[in-house]
N, C-alpha and C positions, 0 to 999 in steps of 0.2 A: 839147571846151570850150576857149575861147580865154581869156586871164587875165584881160582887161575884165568877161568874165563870172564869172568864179571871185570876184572883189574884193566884189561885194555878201553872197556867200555867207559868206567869211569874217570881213567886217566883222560880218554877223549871229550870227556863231557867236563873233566877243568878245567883243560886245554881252552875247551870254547868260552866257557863261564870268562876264564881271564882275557882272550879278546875284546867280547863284545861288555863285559863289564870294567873290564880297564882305561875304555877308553875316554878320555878328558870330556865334558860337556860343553855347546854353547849353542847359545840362541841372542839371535839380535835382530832389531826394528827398525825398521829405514824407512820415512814419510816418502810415497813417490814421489810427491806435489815439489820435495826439495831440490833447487838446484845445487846439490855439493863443488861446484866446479866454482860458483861464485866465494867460497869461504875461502879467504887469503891469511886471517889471522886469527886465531882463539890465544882463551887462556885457560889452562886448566886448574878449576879452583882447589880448595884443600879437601884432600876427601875424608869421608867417612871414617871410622874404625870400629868395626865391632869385635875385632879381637882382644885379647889378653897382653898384646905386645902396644906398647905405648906410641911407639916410631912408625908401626906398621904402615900405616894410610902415609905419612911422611916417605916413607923409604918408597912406594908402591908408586906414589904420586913423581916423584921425581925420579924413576927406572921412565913410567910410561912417555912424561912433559920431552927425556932426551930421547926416547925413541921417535916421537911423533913427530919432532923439529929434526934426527938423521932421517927422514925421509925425503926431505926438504920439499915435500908438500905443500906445508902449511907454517906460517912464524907463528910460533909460539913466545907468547907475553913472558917477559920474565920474571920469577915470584915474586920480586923487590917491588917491580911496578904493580904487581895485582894487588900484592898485600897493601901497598899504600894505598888506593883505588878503596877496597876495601873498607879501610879505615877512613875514608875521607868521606863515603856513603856511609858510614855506622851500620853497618849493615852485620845482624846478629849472628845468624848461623850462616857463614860463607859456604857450607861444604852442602846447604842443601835452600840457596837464593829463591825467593819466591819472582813472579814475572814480572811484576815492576823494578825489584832490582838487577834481573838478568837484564833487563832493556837500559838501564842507566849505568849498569856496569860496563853496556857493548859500547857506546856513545863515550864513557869516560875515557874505556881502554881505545878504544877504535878498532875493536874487532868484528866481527860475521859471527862467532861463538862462542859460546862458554862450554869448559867440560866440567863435569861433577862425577864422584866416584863414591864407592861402598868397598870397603876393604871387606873380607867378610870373612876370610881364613889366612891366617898367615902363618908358617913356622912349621915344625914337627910333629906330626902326627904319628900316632900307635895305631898298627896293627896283628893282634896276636904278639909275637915277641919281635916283628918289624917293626923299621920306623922308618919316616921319611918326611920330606920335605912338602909341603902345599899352601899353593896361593888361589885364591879366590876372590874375584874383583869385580864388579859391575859397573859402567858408564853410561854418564849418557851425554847428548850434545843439546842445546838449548842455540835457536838462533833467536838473535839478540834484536831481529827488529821485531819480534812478536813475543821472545819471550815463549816460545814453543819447543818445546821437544822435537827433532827430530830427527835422534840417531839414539840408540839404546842397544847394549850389548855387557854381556857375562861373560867369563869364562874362568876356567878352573884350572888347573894345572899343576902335575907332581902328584903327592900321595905314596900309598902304599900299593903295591901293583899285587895280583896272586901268585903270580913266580916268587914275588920274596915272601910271602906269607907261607906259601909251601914249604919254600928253603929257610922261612926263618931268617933271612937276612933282612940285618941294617944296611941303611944306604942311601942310595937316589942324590939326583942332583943337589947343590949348594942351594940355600934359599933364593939368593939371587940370581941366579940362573933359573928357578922356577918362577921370580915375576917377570922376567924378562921373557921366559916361553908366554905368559899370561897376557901381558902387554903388546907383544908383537901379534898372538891371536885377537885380541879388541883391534889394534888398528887394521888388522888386514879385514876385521867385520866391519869396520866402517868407510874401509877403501873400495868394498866391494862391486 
C-alpha cells in the first residue's frame, strides 16, 4: 500500500472514532414498583460540587429546579422554603440527606420527593490546542414516604468534539447552554 492510499482509510477511521466517541453519555435507574404519576411536588436540595468553580452546584441546581417546574409537571418547592425546612431540621449535609431526614423533610415540605445532585464537571475544558465547554451532573429522586431511591440519572454534555481537535479550534457552546442541554437530558431520563 502506498500512503496516497492509506490517507482515505484513515481519514475514514476518524471520521468514525468522532462519532461514536463524541457522543454525550447517560445511564439512569427507574424503580418499576414506582408510581411516578402520584409525585405532584419535590424539592431539589443543594447539590454537590466537585469541581474547581465554587458557584457550580449553585448555578447547575437552579438551570435544572426552572427547568423541571417549565414542564409544569411537577411544583417545585422554592429554595427560600427548603432552605428554611432545612435549617429548622438541623439537618448537616443537605446535598446528600440520610432516610430519616428525606422522610421529615417530605412531611415538612409536603412533598412526594426530594432531588439531590453531584456536580461533577463544570466549565472549560482542553483538548490538544481546543477548548470548550462541559457540564457533568448526576441525580437522583428519593420518595419521601420511605426515604428510597427511586430515580437515578447522569449525563454529560459539551466538551471538546474531534472535529475541533483536528481543526484545532476553540469554541462550543456558552456554559450555560451546556447545563441546560445537561438538565433537559436528566429530566427527559426521568420522564421516561
Amino acid at each position: 500500500m502506498t500512503p496516497s492510499s492509506t490517507r482515505p482509510k484513515l481519514l475514514a477511521l476518524a471520521v468514525t472514532l468522532a462519532v461514536t466517541t463524541g457522543c454525550a453519555s447517560q445511564k439512569s435507574y427507574q424503580n418499576k414498583n414506582m408510581d411516578f404519576g402520584s409525585i405532584k411536588a419535590v424539592a431539589v436540595m443543594p447539590f454537590s460540587n466537585l469541581t474547581r468553580d465554587t458557584l457550580a452546584s449553585d448555578r447547575v441546581r437552579d438551570v435544572f429546579s426552572n427547568m423541571l417546574l417549565a414542564t409544569e409537571a411537577l411544583y417545585v418547592v422554592p429554595t427560600g422554603e427548603m432552605a428554611r425546612a432545612i435549617n429548622r431540621l438541623a439537618i448537616g449535609n443537605p446535598s446528600a440527606p440520610n432516610t430519616e431526614e428525606v422522610v421529615k423533610l417530605g412531611g415538612m415540605l409536603k412533598v412526594e420527593a426530594l432531588i439531590t445532585g453531584v456536580v461533577k464537571e463544570y466549565g472549560e475544558v482542553r483538548g490538544g490546542t481546543s477548548t470548550a465547554n462541559v457540564v457533568s451532573v448526576s441525580a437522583q429522586m428519593f420518595e419521601t414516604g420511605t426515604g428510597k431511591v427511586v430515580w437515578s440519572g447522569t449525563s454529560t454534555k459539551g466538551g471538546v468534539t474531534w472535529g475541533s481537535r483536528l481543526l484545532g479550534t476553540a469554541g462550543g457552546d456558552p456554559v450555560n447552554d451546556v447545563t441546560e442541554q445537561a438538565a433537559d437530558d436528566l429530566i427527559k431520563q426521568l420522564f421516561r
